[in-house]
N, C-alpha and C positions, 0 to 999 in steps of 0.2 A: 115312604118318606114324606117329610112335609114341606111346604113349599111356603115363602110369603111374597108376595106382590104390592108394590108399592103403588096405589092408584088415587093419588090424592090431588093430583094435576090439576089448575083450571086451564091448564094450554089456550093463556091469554092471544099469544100468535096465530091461535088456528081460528077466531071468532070468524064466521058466526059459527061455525061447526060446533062450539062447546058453550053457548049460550045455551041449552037446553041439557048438556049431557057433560060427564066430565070425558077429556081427551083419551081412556082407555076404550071408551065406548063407541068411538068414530068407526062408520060401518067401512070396512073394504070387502067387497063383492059380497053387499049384503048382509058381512057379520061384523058383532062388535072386534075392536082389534084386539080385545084380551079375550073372545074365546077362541082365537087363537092358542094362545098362552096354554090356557084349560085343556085343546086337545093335546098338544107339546105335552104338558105334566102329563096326562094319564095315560100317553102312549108309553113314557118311562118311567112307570108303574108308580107314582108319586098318587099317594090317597088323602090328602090332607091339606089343603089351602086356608091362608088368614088372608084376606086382602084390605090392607089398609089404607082407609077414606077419608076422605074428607070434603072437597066442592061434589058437590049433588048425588053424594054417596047413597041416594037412596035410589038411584036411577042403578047403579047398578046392580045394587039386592034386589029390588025388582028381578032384574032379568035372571041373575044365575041362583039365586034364592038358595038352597042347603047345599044345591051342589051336586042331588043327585041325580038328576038328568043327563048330567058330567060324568058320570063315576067317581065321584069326589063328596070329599064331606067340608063343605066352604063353610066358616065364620067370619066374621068382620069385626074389626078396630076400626071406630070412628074420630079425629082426633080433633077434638074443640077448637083447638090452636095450631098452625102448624108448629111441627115437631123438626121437621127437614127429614132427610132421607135417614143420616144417620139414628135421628132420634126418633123414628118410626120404624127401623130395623129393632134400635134397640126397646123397646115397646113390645113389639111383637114376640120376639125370643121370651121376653119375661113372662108372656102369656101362653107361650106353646109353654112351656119349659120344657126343653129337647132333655134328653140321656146326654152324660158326661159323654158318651162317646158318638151320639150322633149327630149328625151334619146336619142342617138347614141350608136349603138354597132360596135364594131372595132374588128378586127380578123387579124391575121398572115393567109396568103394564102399558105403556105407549111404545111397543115395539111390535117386528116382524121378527120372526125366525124360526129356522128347522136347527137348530143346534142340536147335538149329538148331548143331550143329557145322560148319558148316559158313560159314554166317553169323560163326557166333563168332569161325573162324576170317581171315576175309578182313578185319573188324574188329579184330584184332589187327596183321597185314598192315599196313592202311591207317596206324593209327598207330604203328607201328613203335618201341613200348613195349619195355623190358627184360620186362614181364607185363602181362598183364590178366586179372583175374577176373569171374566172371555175378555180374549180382548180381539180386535177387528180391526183389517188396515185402514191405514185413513185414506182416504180418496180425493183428489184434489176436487174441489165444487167448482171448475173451469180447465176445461180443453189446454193443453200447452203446446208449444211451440219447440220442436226440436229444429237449433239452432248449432251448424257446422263450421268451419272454416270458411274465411272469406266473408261470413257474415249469409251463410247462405242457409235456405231454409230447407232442413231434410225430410222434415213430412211432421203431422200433427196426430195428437194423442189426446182422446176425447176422457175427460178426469180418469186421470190415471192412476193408477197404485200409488202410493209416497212410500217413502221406505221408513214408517212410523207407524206404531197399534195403539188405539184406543181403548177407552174402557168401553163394553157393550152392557154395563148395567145390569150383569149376571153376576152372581155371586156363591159361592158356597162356604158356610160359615161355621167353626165349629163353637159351640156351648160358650167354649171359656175369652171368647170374643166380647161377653156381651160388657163387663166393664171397664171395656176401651173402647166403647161406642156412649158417643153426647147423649144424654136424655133431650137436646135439644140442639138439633146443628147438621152437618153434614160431615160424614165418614171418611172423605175424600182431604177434610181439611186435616183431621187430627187423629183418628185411628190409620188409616191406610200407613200413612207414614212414620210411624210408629213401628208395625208390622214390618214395613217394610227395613227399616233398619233393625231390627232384632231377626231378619232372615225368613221369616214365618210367613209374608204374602205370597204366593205364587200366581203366576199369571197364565191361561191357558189358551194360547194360539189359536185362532181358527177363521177359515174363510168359508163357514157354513151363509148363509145370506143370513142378515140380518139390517133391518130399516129401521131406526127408528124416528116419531114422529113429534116435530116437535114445531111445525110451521104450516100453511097450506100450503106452499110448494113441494114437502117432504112428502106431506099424503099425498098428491098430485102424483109423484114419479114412483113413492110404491104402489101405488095403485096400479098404476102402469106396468112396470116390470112385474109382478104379481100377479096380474092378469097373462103378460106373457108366458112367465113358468109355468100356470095353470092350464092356460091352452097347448101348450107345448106338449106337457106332459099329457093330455086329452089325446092328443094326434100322436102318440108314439105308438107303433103297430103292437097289436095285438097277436099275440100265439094263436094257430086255430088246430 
């Protein structure tokens, strides 16, 4: 399968961390956060990455170069101008040129996650969408105050669940998507909704972890929880 990654970010928010690098590149425990991404694809047999550049696009061909260090075969879109999301999807599609009947998955490269691509995938399958995206509960960025009768305070809840999903900037797209995507704009304004009144978006639930980064405080707490699930999983016993 082939993949495209959207990595064109200057994650003006995160300076100084992206004066030197673009924001898919920022290290957690060491590695950049899209060869994250890169293990993700190839553990779900995905052979084929475009990843599409633009601020200091050359920092990242540097590092992942063909791709086969990866088990992957990477090329790059470079884009003179920005395009926006939508019109760097659609850019990329016109350069894979997939099979009428195979699917492209697209992903924002400033994220964290173990998502079940695999799952994701066979739920796209199943409903036989022009797309579907993950989507992830939103989480209140502040502790709340459970508030009873009387005015009395029943105990606190440090960001909690909200009973709403977000989009997580995963995507899977088929072929006949690509001319109701902007040559120049973003997806979210004018194909999504499109799609989604002709019945054809689907959306695919999930509380796999997923962070993504788009501040220093965002890197700051994935880093953190990140670290936790690593060590955690370190210290969980071993079979002898």
């Amino acid at each position: 399968m082939k993949a495209i990654i959207l990595a064109g970010g200057k994650g003006e928010r995160l300076r100084p961390y992206t004066e030197d690098k673009p924001k898919c590149m920022i290290p957690v425990l060491g590695n950049p956060l899209l060869s994250f991404t890169m293990r993700l694809l190839r553990a779900h047999g995905f052979n084929s990455v475009t990843i599409c550049g633009g601020y200091l696009h050359e920092v990242v061909e540097s590092y992942f170069g063909d791709g086969s260090k990866w088990g992957l075969k990477i090329d790059y879109l470079v884009e003179k101008e920005p395009l926006g999301r939508g019109g760097a999807m659609r850019n990329a599609l016109e350069h894979i040129q997939p099979m009428p009947n195979e699917s492209v998955l697209a992903m924002n490269g400033d994220m964290l996650t173990n998502l079940n691509l695999s799952e994701f995938i066979n739920f796209h399958k199943k409903h036989a969408a022009t797309a579907s995206l993950v989507t992830v509960p939103l989480r209140s960025p502040y502790g709340v105050v459970d508030v009873g009768e009387n005015a009395a305070v029943n105990g606190f809840r440090e960001k909690p669940e909200l009973p709403f999903w977000i989009n997580a900037g995963i995507y899977l797209l088929d072929p006949k998507i690509i001319n109701d995507l902007p040559k120049i704009g973003d997806h979210e304004e004018t194909t999504f909704p499109k799609l989604s009144a002709e019945g054809t978006l689907k959306a695919y639930q999930t509380r796999a972890f997923w962070r993504t980064i788009d501040t220093v405080k965002d890197l700051t707490e994935a880093r953190s929880e990140f670290e936790q699930i690593m060590f955690g999983a370190f210290f969980q016993p071993v079979a002898t």
